[in-house]
C-alpha positions in Angstrom: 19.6 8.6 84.2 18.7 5.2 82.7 19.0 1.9 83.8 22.2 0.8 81.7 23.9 3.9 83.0 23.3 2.9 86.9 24.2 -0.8 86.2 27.5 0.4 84.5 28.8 2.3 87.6 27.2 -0.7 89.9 29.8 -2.7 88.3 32.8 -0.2 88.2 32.0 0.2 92.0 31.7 -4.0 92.5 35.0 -4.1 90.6 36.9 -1.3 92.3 35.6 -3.1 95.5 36.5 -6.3 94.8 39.8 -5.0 94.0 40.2 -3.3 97.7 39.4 -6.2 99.3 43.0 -8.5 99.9 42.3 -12.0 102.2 45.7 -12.2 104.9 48.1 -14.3 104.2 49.8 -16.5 106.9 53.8 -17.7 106.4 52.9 -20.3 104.2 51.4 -18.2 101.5 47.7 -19.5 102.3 44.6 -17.0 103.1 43.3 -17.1 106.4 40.4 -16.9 108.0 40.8 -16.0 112.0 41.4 -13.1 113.8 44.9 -11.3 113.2 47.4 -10.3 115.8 46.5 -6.5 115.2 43.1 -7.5 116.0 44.6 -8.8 120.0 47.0 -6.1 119.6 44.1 -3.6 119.1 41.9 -5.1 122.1 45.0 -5.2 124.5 44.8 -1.3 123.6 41.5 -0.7 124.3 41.9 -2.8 127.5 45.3 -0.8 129.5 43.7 2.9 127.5 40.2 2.7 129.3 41.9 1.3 132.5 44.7 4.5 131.9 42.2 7.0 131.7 39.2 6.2 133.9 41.9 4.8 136.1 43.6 8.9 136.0 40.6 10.4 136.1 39.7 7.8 139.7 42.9 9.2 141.2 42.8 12.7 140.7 39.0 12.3 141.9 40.8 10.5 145.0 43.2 13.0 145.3 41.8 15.9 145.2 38.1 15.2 146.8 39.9 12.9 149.4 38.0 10.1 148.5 39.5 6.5 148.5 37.3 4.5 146.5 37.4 6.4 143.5 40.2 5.1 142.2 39.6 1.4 142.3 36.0 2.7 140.9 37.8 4.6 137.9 39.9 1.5 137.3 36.6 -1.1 137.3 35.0 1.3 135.2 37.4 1.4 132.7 37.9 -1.9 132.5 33.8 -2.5 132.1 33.9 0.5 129.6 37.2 -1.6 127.1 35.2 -5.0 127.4 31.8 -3.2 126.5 34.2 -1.9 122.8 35.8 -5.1 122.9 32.6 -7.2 122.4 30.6 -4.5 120.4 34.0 -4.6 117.6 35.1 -7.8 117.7 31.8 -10.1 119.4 30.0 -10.8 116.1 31.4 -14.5 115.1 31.1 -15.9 111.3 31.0 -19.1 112.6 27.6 -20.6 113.6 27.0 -23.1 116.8 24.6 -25.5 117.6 22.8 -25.6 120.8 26.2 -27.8 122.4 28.7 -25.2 121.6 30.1 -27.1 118.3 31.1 -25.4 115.1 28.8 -26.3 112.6 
């Protein structure tokens, strides 16, 4: 291939891209910049589905090895297990700080 050929589809893909790529729009017609309410919605999720499960699996642990703890373990560890996804998805901030804690 030459190089016209690979900057053709570079700019097919870029347009195609570009096209994908819709800002949210709040109920005044403007774009927005912060976090949607799928974006709580999803994290409110991961929070009760980790706590569900590893909570289930700490009371059938409970139940059927007769021992108490594990179910306030399962629970802890599925709440430590949501907040570890949480933060890895949603933790990385656009918006820088100085050493103060102020938007900059």
């Amino acid at each position: 291939m030459n190089d016209m050929s690979q900057v053709v589809k570079a700019d097919i893909v870029q347009h195609e891209m570009d096209e994908q790529i819709q800002p949210r729009i709040n109920s005044r017609g403007a774009p927005t910049k912060g976090p949607s309410g799928d974006e709580g919605m999803a994290a409110l999720s991961y929070v009760l589905s980790g706590m569900i499960f590893y909570g289930g699996l700490g009371w059938l642990g409970s139940r059927y090895l007769h021992q108490g703890w594990m179910l306030p373990a399962g629970l802890v560890a599925g709440l430590v297990a949501s907040m570890y996804l949480i933060i890895k998805r949603y933790g990385k901030s656009d918006v820088t700080m100085n050493s103060r804690g102020v938007d900059q």
